[in-house]
C-alpha positions as CSV (number, residue, x, y, z in Angstrom):
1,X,-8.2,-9.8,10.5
2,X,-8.8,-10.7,7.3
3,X,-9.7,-14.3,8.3
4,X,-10.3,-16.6,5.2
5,X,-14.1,-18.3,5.9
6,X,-13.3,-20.6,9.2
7,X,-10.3,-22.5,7.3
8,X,-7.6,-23.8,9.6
9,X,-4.6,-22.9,7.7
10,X,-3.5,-19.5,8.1
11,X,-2.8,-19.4,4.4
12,X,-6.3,-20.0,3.7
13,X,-7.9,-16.1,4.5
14,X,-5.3,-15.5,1.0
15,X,-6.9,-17.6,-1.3
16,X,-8.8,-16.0,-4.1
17,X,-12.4,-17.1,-5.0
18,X,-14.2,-16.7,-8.3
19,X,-17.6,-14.9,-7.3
20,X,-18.7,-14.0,-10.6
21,X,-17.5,-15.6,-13.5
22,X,-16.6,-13.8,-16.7
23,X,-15.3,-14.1,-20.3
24,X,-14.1,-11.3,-22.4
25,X,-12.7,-11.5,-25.7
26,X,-11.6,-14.9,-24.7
27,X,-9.8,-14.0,-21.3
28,X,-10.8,-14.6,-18.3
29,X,-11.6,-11.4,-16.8
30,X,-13.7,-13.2,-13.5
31,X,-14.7,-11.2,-10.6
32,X,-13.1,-12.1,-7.6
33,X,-12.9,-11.7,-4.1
34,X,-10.0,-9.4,-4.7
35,X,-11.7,-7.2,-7.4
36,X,-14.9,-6.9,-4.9
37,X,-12.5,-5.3,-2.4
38,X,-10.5,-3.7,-4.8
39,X,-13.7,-2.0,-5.6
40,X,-15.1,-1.4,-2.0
41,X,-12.0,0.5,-1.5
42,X,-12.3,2.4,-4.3
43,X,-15.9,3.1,-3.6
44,X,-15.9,4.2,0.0
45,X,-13.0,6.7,-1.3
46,X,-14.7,8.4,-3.4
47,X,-18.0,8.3,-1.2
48,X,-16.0,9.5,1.8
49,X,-14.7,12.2,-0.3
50,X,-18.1,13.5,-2.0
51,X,-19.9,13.2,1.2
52,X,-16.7,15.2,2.8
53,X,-17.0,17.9,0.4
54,X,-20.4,18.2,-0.5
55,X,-21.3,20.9,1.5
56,X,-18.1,22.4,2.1
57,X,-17.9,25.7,4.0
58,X,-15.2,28.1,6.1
59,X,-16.3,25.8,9.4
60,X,-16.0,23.0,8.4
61,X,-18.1,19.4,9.8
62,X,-16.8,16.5,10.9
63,X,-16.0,14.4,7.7
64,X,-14.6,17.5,6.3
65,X,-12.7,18.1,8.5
66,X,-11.1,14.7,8.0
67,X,-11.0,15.0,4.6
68,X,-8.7,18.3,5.1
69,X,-6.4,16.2,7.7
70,X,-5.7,13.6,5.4
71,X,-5.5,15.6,2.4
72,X,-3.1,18.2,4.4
73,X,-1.3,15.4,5.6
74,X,-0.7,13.6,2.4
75,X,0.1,17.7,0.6
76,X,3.0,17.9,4.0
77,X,4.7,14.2,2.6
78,X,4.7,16.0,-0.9
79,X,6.5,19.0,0.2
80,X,8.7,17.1,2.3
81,X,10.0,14.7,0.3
82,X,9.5,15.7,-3.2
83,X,9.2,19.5,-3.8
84,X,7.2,22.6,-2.2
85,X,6.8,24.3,-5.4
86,X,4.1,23.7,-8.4
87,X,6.2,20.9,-10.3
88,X,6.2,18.9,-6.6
89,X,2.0,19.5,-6.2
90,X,1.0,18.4,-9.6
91,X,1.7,14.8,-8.4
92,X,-0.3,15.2,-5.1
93,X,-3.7,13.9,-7.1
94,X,-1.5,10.8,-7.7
95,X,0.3,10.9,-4.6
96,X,-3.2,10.9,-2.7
97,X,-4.9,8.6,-4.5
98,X,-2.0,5.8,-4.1
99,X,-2.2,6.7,0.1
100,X,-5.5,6.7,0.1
101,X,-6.4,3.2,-1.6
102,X,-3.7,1.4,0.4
103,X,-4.8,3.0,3.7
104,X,-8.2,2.0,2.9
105,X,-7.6,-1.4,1.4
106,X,-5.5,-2.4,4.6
107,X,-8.1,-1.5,7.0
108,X,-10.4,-3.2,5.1
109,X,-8.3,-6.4,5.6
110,X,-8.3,-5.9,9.0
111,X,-11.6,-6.7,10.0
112,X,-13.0,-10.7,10.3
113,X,-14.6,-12.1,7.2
114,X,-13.0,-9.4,4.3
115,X,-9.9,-9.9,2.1
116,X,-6.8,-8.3,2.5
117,X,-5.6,-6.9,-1.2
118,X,-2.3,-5.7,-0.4
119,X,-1.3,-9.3,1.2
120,X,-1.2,-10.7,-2.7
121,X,2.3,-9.6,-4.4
122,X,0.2,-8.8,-7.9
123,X,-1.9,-5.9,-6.2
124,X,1.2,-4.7,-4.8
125,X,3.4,-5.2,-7.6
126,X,1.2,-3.6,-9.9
127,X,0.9,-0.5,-7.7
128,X,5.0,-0.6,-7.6
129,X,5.1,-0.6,-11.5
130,X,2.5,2.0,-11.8
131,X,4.6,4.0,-9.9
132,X,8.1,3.8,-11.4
133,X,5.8,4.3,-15.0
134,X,4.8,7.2,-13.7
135,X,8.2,8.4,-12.9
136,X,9.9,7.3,-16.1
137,X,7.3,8.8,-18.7
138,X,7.6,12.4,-16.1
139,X,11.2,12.2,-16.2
140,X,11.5,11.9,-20.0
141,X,8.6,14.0,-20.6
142,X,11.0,16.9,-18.2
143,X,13.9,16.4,-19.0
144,X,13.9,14.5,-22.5
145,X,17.3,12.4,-22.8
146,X,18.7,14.6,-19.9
147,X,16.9,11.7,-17.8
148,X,19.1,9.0,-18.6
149,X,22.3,11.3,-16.6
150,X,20.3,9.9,-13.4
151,X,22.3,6.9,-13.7
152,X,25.6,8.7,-14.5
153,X,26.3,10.7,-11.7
154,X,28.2,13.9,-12.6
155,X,31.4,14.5,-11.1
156,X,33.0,10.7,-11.6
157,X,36.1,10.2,-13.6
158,X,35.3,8.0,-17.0
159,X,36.6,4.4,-16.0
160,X,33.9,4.4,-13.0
161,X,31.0,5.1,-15.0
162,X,32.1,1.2,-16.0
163,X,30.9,-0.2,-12.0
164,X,28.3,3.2,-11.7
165,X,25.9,3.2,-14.4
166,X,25.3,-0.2,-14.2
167,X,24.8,-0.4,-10.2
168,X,22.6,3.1,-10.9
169,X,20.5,0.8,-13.3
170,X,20.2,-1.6,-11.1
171,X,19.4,0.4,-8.2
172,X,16.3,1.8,-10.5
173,X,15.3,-1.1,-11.4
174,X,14.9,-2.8,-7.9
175,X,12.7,0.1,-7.0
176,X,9.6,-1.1,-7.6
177,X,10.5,-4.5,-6.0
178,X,11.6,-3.1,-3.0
179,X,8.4,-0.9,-3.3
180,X,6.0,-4.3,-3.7
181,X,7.5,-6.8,-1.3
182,X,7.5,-4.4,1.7
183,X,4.2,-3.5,1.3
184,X,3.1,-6.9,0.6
185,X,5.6,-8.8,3.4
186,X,4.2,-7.0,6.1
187,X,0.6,-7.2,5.8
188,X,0.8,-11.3,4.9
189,X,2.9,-12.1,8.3
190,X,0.9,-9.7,10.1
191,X,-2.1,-11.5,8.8
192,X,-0.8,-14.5,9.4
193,X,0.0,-14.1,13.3
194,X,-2.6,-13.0,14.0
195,X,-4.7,-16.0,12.7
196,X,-2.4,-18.0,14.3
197,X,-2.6,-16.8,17.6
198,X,-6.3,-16.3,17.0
199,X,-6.3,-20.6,16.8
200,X,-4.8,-20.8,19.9
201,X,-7.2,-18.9,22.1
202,X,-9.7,-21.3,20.2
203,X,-8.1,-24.4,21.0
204,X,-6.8,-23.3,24.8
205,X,-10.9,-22.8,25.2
206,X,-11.9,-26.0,23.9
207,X,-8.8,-27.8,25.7
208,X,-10.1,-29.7,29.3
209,X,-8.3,-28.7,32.6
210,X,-5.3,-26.3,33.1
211,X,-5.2,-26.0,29.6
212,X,-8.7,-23.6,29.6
213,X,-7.0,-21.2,32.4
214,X,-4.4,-20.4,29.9
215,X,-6.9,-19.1,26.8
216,X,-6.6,-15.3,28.5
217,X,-3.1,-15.3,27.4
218,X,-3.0,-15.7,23.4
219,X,-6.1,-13.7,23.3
220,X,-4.3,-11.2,25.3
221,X,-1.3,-11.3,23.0
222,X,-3.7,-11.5,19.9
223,X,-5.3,-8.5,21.3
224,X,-1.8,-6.2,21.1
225,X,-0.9,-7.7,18.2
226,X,-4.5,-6.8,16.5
227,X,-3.4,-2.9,17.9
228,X,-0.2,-3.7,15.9
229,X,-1.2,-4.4,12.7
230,X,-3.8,-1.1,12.9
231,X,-0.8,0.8,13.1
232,X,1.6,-1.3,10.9
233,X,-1.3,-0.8,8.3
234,X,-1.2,2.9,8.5
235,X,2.5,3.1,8.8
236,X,2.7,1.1,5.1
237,X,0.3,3.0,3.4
238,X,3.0,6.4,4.7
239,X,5.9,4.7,3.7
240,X,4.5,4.1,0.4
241,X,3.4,7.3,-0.3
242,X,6.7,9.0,1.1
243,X,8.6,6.1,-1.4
244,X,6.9,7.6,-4.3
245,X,7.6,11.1,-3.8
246,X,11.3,10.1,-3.2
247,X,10.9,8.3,-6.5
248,X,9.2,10.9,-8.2
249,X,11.7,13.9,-7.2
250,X,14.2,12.0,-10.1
251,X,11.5,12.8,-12.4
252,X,11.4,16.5,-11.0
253,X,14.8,17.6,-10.4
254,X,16.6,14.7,-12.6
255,X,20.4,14.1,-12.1
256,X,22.4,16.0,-9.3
Protein backbone atom coordinates (compact mmCIF):
# COMPACT_ATOMS: atom_id res chain seq x y z
CA UNK A 1 0.00 0.00 0.00
CA UNK A 2 2.72 1.99 -0.28
CA UNK A 3 2.10 3.69 3.11
CA UNK A 4 4.59 6.64 3.79
CA UNK A 5 6.22 5.72 7.59
CA UNK A 6 2.96 6.15 9.97
CA UNK A 7 2.23 9.91 8.64
CA UNK A 8 -1.41 10.99 8.78
CA UNK A 9 -1.65 12.64 5.48
CA UNK A 10 -2.25 10.49 2.71
CA UNK A 11 0.12 12.59 0.72
CA UNK A 12 2.80 11.73 3.00
CA UNK A 13 3.70 7.73 1.63
CA UNK A 14 4.78 10.21 -1.72
CA UNK A 15 7.28 12.21 -0.26
CA UNK A 16 10.82 11.46 -1.29
CA UNK A 17 13.68 11.01 1.35
CA UNK A 18 17.37 11.52 0.87
CA UNK A 19 18.93 8.11 2.12
CA UNK A 20 22.25 8.59 0.86
CA UNK A 21 23.54 11.80 0.05
CA UNK A 22 25.72 12.47 -3.08
CA UNK A 23 27.59 15.10 -5.09
CA UNK A 24 28.78 14.62 -8.60
CA UNK A 25 30.44 17.07 -10.62
CA UNK A 26 28.62 19.59 -8.57
CA UNK A 27 24.94 18.14 -8.98
CA UNK A 28 23.19 16.55 -6.66
CA UNK A 29 22.93 13.08 -7.77
CA UNK A 30 21.45 11.83 -3.91
CA UNK A 31 20.11 8.42 -3.51
CA UNK A 32 16.68 8.40 -2.65
CA UNK A 33 13.93 6.46 -1.68
CA UNK A 34 12.84 6.43 -5.26
CA UNK A 35 16.23 5.35 -6.70
CA UNK A 36 16.31 2.41 -3.98
CA UNK A 37 13.08 1.08 -5.52
CA UNK A 38 13.95 2.07 -8.82
CA UNK A 39 16.70 -0.27 -8.30
CA UNK A 40 14.88 -3.15 -6.46
CA UNK A 41 12.76 -3.35 -9.42
CA UNK A 42 15.34 -3.41 -11.64
CA UNK A 43 17.19 -6.03 -9.58
CA UNK A 44 14.49 -8.58 -8.85
CA UNK A 45 13.92 -8.39 -12.85
CA UNK A 46 16.83 -9.42 -13.77
CA UNK A 47 17.23 -12.00 -10.84
CA UNK A 48 13.80 -13.35 -11.67
CA UNK A 49 14.88 -13.71 -15.14
CA UNK A 50 18.53 -15.44 -14.60
CA UNK A 51 17.18 -17.66 -11.99
CA UNK A 52 14.10 -18.42 -14.64
CA UNK A 53 16.55 -19.34 -17.27
CA UNK A 54 19.32 -20.68 -15.70
CA UNK A 55 18.74 -24.05 -16.15
CA UNK A 56 16.38 -23.97 -18.93
CA UNK A 57 15.19 -27.22 -20.46
CA UNK A 58 12.22 -28.75 -22.97
CA UNK A 59 10.06 -29.25 -19.43
CA UNK A 60 10.33 -26.55 -18.13
CA UNK A 61 10.12 -25.66 -13.79
CA UNK A 62 8.08 -23.37 -12.20
CA UNK A 63 9.79 -19.96 -12.60
CA UNK A 64 10.33 -20.78 -16.10
CA UNK A 65 7.56 -21.42 -16.84
CA UNK A 66 6.52 -17.97 -15.68
CA UNK A 67 9.15 -16.44 -17.38
CA UNK A 68 7.72 -17.99 -20.81
CA UNK A 69 4.00 -16.68 -19.75
CA UNK A 70 5.01 -13.34 -19.38
CA UNK A 71 7.46 -13.23 -22.00
CA UNK A 72 4.70 -14.96 -24.49
CA UNK A 73 2.31 -12.64 -23.17
CA UNK A 74 4.21 -9.52 -23.66
CA UNK A 75 5.55 -11.16 -27.63
CA UNK A 76 1.13 -11.66 -28.22
CA UNK A 77 0.75 -7.46 -27.32
CA UNK A 78 3.62 -7.03 -29.98
CA UNK A 79 2.01 -8.95 -32.61
CA UNK A 80 -1.23 -7.56 -31.90
CA UNK A 81 -0.72 -4.18 -31.88
CA UNK A 82 2.34 -3.45 -33.66
CA UNK A 83 3.49 -6.05 -36.22
CA UNK A 84 3.80 -10.07 -36.45
CA UNK A 85 6.74 -9.93 -38.64
CA UNK A 86 10.68 -9.26 -37.75
CA UNK A 87 10.51 -5.21 -37.97
CA UNK A 88 7.38 -5.58 -35.11
CA UNK A 89 9.81 -8.27 -32.72
CA UNK A 90 12.89 -6.27 -32.80
CA UNK A 91 11.16 -3.84 -30.27
CA UNK A 92 9.90 -6.77 -28.01
CA UNK A 93 13.41 -6.41 -25.77
CA UNK A 94 12.20 -2.80 -25.35
CA UNK A 95 8.66 -3.60 -25.23
CA UNK A 96 9.36 -6.21 -22.34
CA UNK A 97 11.62 -4.42 -20.44
CA UNK A 98 9.16 -1.17 -20.15
CA UNK A 99 6.14 -3.99 -19.03
CA UNK A 100 8.20 -5.61 -16.94
CA UNK A 101 9.65 -2.58 -14.76
CA UNK A 102 6.19 -0.98 -14.36
CA UNK A 103 4.53 -4.36 -13.41
CA UNK A 104 7.16 -4.75 -10.99
CA UNK A 105 7.58 -1.30 -9.67
CA UNK A 106 3.68 -1.10 -9.00
CA UNK A 107 3.54 -4.28 -7.06
CA UNK A 108 6.26 -3.10 -5.22
CA UNK A 109 4.24 -0.09 -4.19
CA UNK A 110 1.67 -2.09 -3.12
CA UNK A 111 2.89 -3.59 -0.17
CA UNK A 112 2.98 -1.48 3.52
CA UNK A 113 6.19 0.29 4.19
CA UNK A 114 7.79 0.55 0.21
CA UNK A 115 7.48 3.45 -2.21
CA UNK A 116 5.39 3.57 -5.04
CA UNK A 117 7.65 4.93 -8.24
CA UNK A 118 5.11 5.24 -10.75
CA UNK A 119 2.82 7.55 -8.35
CA UNK A 120 5.64 10.55 -9.02
CA UNK A 121 4.85 12.25 -12.64
CA UNK A 122 8.97 12.37 -13.19
CA UNK A 123 9.36 8.42 -13.24
CA UNK A 124 6.45 8.36 -15.41
CA UNK A 125 7.18 11.13 -17.54
CA UNK A 126 10.50 10.04 -18.22
CA UNK A 127 9.32 6.63 -19.20
CA UNK A 128 6.70 8.54 -21.61
CA UNK A 129 9.62 10.50 -23.22
CA UNK A 130 11.79 7.58 -23.56
CA UNK A 131 9.23 6.11 -25.45
CA UNK A 132 8.15 8.61 -28.02
CA UNK A 133 12.41 8.95 -28.40
CA UNK A 134 12.44 5.77 -29.23
CA UNK A 135 9.79 6.12 -31.78
CA UNK A 136 11.06 9.21 -33.39
CA UNK A 137 14.89 8.23 -33.82
CA UNK A 138 13.12 4.51 -35.41
CA UNK A 139 10.84 6.40 -37.54
CA UNK A 140 13.55 8.62 -39.08
CA UNK A 141 16.11 5.95 -38.94
CA UNK A 142 13.13 3.87 -41.42
CA UNK A 143 11.85 5.96 -43.15
CA UNK A 144 14.27 9.12 -43.31
CA UNK A 145 12.21 12.37 -44.14
CA UNK A 146 9.32 10.05 -45.34
CA UNK A 147 8.55 10.24 -41.37
CA UNK A 148 7.35 13.61 -41.28
CA UNK A 149 4.12 12.44 -43.95
CA UNK A 150 2.74 10.93 -40.55
CA UNK A 151 1.42 14.21 -39.85
CA UNK A 152 0.12 14.91 -43.45
CA UNK A 153 -2.22 12.39 -44.08
CA UNK A 154 -2.33 11.37 -47.84
CA UNK A 155 -5.48 11.65 -49.58
CA UNK A 156 -6.53 15.50 -48.20
CA UNK A 157 -7.00 18.31 -50.53
CA UNK A 158 -4.11 21.24 -50.00
CA UNK A 159 -6.11 24.01 -47.96
CA UNK A 160 -6.74 21.13 -45.03
CA UNK A 161 -3.25 20.32 -44.55
CA UNK A 162 -3.65 24.14 -42.98
CA UNK A 163 -6.13 22.65 -39.74
CA UNK A 164 -4.38 18.81 -40.24
CA UNK A 165 -0.78 18.98 -39.91
CA UNK A 166 -0.97 21.08 -37.06
CA UNK A 167 -3.76 18.99 -35.10
CA UNK A 168 -1.41 15.82 -36.33
CA UNK A 169 1.48 17.65 -34.49
CA UNK A 170 -0.30 18.15 -31.70
CA UNK A 171 -1.79 14.83 -31.47
CA UNK A 172 2.09 13.51 -31.38
CA UNK A 173 3.10 15.64 -29.21
CA UNK A 174 0.42 14.95 -26.42
CA UNK A 175 1.45 11.37 -26.64
CA UNK A 176 3.73 11.07 -24.18
CA UNK A 177 1.52 13.16 -21.78
CA UNK A 178 -1.32 11.15 -22.16
CA UNK A 179 1.18 8.16 -21.80
CA UNK A 180 2.60 9.69 -18.16
CA UNK A 181 -0.48 11.09 -16.45
CA UNK A 182 -2.51 7.84 -16.82
CA UNK A 183 -0.02 5.85 -15.58
CA UNK A 184 0.87 8.17 -12.86
CA UNK A 185 -3.11 9.35 -12.02
CA UNK A 186 -4.14 6.01 -11.33
CA UNK A 187 -1.65 4.60 -9.01
CA UNK A 188 -1.55 8.17 -6.82
CA UNK A 189 -5.56 8.04 -6.17
CA UNK A 190 -5.47 4.45 -5.79
CA UNK A 191 -2.70 4.99 -3.26
CA UNK A 192 -4.36 7.49 -1.78
CA UNK A 193 -7.82 5.65 -1.02
CA UNK A 194 -6.59 3.27 0.13
CA UNK A 195 -4.65 5.18 2.92
CA UNK A 196 -7.55 6.85 3.52
CA UNK A 197 -9.84 4.27 4.19
CA UNK A 198 -6.98 2.46 5.81
CA UNK A 199 -7.38 5.65 8.67
CA UNK A 200 -10.70 5.00 9.11
CA UNK A 201 -10.64 1.36 10.25
CA UNK A 202 -7.95 2.87 12.59
CA UNK A 203 -9.92 5.54 14.06
CA UNK A 204 -13.44 3.42 14.03
CA UNK A 205 -11.20 0.98 16.39
CA UNK A 206 -9.90 3.42 18.63
CA UNK A 207 -13.46 5.32 18.65
CA UNK A 208 -15.64 4.38 22.21
CA UNK A 209 -19.19 2.79 21.69
CA UNK A 210 -21.17 2.26 18.49
CA UNK A 211 -18.51 3.83 16.74
CA UNK A 212 -16.01 0.39 17.34
CA UNK A 213 -18.99 -1.95 15.85
CA UNK A 214 -18.58 -0.10 12.65
CA UNK A 215 -14.51 -0.70 12.09
CA UNK A 216 -15.54 -4.14 9.99
CA UNK A 217 -16.88 -1.89 7.38
CA UNK A 218 -13.95 0.39 6.05
CA UNK A 219 -11.61 -2.47 6.53
CA UNK A 220 -14.07 -4.44 4.49
CA UNK A 221 -14.14 -1.76 1.82
CA UNK A 222 -10.30 -1.20 2.17
CA UNK A 223 -10.00 -4.91 1.66
CA UNK A 224 -11.82 -4.82 -2.03
CA UNK A 225 -10.28 -1.85 -2.84
CA UNK A 226 -6.61 -3.45 -1.86
CA UNK A 227 -7.90 -6.37 -4.57
CA UNK A 228 -8.52 -3.38 -6.85
CA UNK A 229 -5.57 -1.68 -7.04
CA UNK A 230 -3.63 -5.42 -7.56
CA UNK A 231 -5.46 -5.50 -10.67
CA UNK A 232 -5.54 -1.71 -11.62
CA UNK A 233 -1.65 -2.24 -11.19
CA UNK A 234 -1.37 -4.94 -13.66
CA UNK A 235 -3.90 -3.50 -16.01
CA UNK A 236 -1.50 -0.09 -16.18
CA UNK A 237 1.61 -1.76 -16.70
CA UNK A 238 -0.72 -3.63 -20.11
CA UNK A 239 -1.94 -0.50 -21.18
CA UNK A 240 1.34 0.84 -21.28
CA UNK A 241 2.94 -1.59 -23.03
CA UNK A 242 0.01 -1.95 -25.67
CA UNK A 243 0.40 2.25 -25.94
CA UNK A 244 3.96 1.81 -26.99
CA UNK A 245 3.49 -0.62 -29.58
CA UNK A 246 0.55 1.55 -30.99
CA UNK A 247 3.12 4.25 -30.88
CA UNK A 248 5.85 2.45 -32.24
CA UNK A 249 3.88 0.94 -35.35
CA UNK A 250 4.33 4.93 -36.81
CA UNK A 251 7.87 4.17 -36.63
CA UNK A 252 7.27 0.79 -38.53
CA UNK A 253 4.85 1.23 -41.10
CA UNK A 254 5.02 5.27 -41.14
CA UNK A 255 2.18 7.32 -42.87
CA UNK A 256 -0.97 5.46 -44.31
Amino acid sequence: MAAGGGGHSPIEQFQLKVIQPLKLFGYDASITNSTLFMMLAVGLICGFLFLATRGAGRVPGRLQSLAETMYEFVATTVRDNLDDGKDGQKFLPFVFSLFAFVLVANFLGMIPGFFTVTSHIVITAALALLVISVVIVAGFARHGVGFLKLFAPSGVPPLMYLILVPIEIISFLSRPISLSVRLFANMLAGHIALKIFAGFVGALLGAAGIFKLMAPLPLALTTALTALEFLVAFLQAYVFAVLTCVYLSDAVHGAH
